[in-house]
Each structure stands twice: as structure tokens, then as C-alpha cells.
FIDO-733271 format. One record per residue (C-alpha): residue number from 0; residue in three letters; x, y, z. Coordinates in Angstrom, 3 decimals. Example, Ala and Ser with C-alpha at 12.3 -4.5 7.8 and 13.67 -1.06 7.14 Angstrom:
BEGIN
SITE,pos,code,u,v,w
SITE,0,ALA,12.300,-4.500,7.800
SITE,1,SER,13.670,-1.060,7.140
END
This chain:
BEGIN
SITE,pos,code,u,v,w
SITE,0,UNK,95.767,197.376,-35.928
SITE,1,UNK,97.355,200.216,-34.446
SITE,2,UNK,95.365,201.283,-30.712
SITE,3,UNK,92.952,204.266,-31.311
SITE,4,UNK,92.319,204.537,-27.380
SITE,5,UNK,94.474,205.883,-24.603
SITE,6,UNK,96.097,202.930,-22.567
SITE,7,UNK,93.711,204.667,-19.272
SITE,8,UNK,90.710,204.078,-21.817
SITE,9,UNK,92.159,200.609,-22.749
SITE,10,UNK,92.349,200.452,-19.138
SITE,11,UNK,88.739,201.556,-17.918
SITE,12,UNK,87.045,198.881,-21.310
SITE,13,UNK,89.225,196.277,-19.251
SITE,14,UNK,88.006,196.626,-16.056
SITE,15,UNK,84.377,197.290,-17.287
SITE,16,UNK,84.308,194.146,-19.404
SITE,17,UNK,85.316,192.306,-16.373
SITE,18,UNK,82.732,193.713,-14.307
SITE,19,UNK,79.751,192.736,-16.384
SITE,20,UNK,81.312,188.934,-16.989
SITE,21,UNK,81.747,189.283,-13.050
SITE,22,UNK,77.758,190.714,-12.740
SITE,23,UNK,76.248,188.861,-15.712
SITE,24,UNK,78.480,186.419,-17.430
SITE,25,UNK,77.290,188.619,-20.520
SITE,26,UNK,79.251,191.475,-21.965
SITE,27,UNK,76.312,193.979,-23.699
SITE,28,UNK,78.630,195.426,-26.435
SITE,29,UNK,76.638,198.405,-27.478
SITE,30,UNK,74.763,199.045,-23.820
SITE,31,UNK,78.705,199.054,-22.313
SITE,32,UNK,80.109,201.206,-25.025
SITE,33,UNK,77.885,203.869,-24.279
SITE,34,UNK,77.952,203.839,-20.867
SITE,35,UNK,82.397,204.271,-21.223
SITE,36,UNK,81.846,206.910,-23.620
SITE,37,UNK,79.633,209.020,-21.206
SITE,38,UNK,81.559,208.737,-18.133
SITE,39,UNK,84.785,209.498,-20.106
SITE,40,UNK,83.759,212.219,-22.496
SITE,41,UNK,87.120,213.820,-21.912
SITE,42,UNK,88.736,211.085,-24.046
SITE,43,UNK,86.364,211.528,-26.931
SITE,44,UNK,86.480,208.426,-27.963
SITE,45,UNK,84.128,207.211,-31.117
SITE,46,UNK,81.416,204.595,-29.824
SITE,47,UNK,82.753,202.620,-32.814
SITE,48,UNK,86.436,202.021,-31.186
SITE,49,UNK,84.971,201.301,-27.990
SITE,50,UNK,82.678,198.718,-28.965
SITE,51,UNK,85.794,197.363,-31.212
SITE,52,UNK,87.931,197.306,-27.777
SITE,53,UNK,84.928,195.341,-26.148
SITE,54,UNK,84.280,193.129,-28.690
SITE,55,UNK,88.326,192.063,-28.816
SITE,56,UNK,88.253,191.686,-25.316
SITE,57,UNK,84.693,189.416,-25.138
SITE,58,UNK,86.027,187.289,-27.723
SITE,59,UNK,89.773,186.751,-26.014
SITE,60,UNK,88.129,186.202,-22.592
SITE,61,UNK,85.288,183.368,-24.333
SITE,62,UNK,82.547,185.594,-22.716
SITE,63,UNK,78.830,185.933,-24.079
SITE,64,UNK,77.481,188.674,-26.212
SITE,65,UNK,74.617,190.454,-26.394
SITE,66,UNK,74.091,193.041,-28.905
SITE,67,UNK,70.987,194.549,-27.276
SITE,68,UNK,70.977,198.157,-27.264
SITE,69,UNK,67.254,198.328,-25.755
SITE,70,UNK,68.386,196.393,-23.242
SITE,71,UNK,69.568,200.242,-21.227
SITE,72,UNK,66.534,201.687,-23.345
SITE,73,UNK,68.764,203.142,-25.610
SITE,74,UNK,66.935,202.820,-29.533
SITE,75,UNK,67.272,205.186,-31.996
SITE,76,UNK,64.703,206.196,-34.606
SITE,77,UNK,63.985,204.729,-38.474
SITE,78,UNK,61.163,206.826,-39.433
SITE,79,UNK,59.634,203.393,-40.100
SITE,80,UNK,56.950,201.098,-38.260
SITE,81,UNK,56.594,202.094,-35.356
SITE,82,UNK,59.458,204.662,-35.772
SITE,83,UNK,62.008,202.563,-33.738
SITE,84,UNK,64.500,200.024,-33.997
SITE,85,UNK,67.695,199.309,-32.403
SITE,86,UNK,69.712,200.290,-35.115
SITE,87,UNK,68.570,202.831,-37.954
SITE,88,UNK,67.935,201.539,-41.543
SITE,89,UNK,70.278,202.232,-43.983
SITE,90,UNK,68.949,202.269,-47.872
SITE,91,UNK,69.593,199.896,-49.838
SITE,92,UNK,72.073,201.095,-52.920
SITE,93,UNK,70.238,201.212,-56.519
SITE,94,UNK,70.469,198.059,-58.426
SITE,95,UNK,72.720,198.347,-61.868
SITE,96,UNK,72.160,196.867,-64.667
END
């Protein structure tokens, strides 16, 4: 696959992956991602390639993942329950006959 990010974002996922392995010995895909994409808004970079790049680099260095985005607070609405999940619902497609 062909790099989306700028080698100085490539750069910044690598030292911040190492940082939380160094802090936690767990890399927080989604929490980490979003906290890249804020403080480098100038790259705008999609949340998607970032959590890609983190994910690559979790898995090469055998670190733990977590996939906890209330872990930093960070939920997003459903509009079901309780109106709150960490990820929002999707519908399910129409079954065919």
C-alpha cells in the first residue's frame, strides 16, 4: 500500500506509539489517533490513515491494543439507549429475497 501520510507524520505516529508502549505497554488506537490528528491539523490527515499507521506499527512492534475510545472520554452519539456508544450504529442493509 502506497503511504497516505507525510514521512514527518509517519514520523510523529512513530514516536507517539513508542511513547505509550514506553508509558503503558498499551497502544490505544483510536484515543492516539485523535490526539495526532489534533496537534497536527496542518497535515489533515483522515483519523482513518492514522489509526491504519498505528495499528501497522502495534502489530510490527508485538505491543497491546486497546480499542477504547472512552477511555479519553471521547464517544460519539447513536440516537439509541442511552444515546451513546463508542462507535455509532450503522443499519443493517435490507434483506433480499
Amino acid at each position: 500500500m502506497k503511504p497516505v501520510l507525510s514521512a514527518e507524520l509517519r514520523s510523529i505516529v512513530r514516536h507517539a506509539a513508542h511513547s505509550a508502549i514506553t508509558r503503558s505497554g498499551i497502544i490505544n488506537i483510536p484515543v492516539l489517533a485523535e490526539e495526532i490528528r489534533r496537534r497536527n491539523t496542518r497535515e489533515n490527515a483522515a483519523l482513518e490513515d492514522i489509526e491504519y499507521e498505528l495499528l501497522r506499527l502495534a502489530q510490527r512492534l508485538n505491543a497491546a491494543i486497546e480499542f477504547d475510545r472512552r477511555a479519553a472520554g471521547v464517544v460519539m452519539p447513536t440516537g439509541i439507549g442511552d444515546g451513546m456508544s463508542t462507535l455509532p450504529m450503522v443499519p443493517a442493509a435490507p434483506a433480499r429475497d
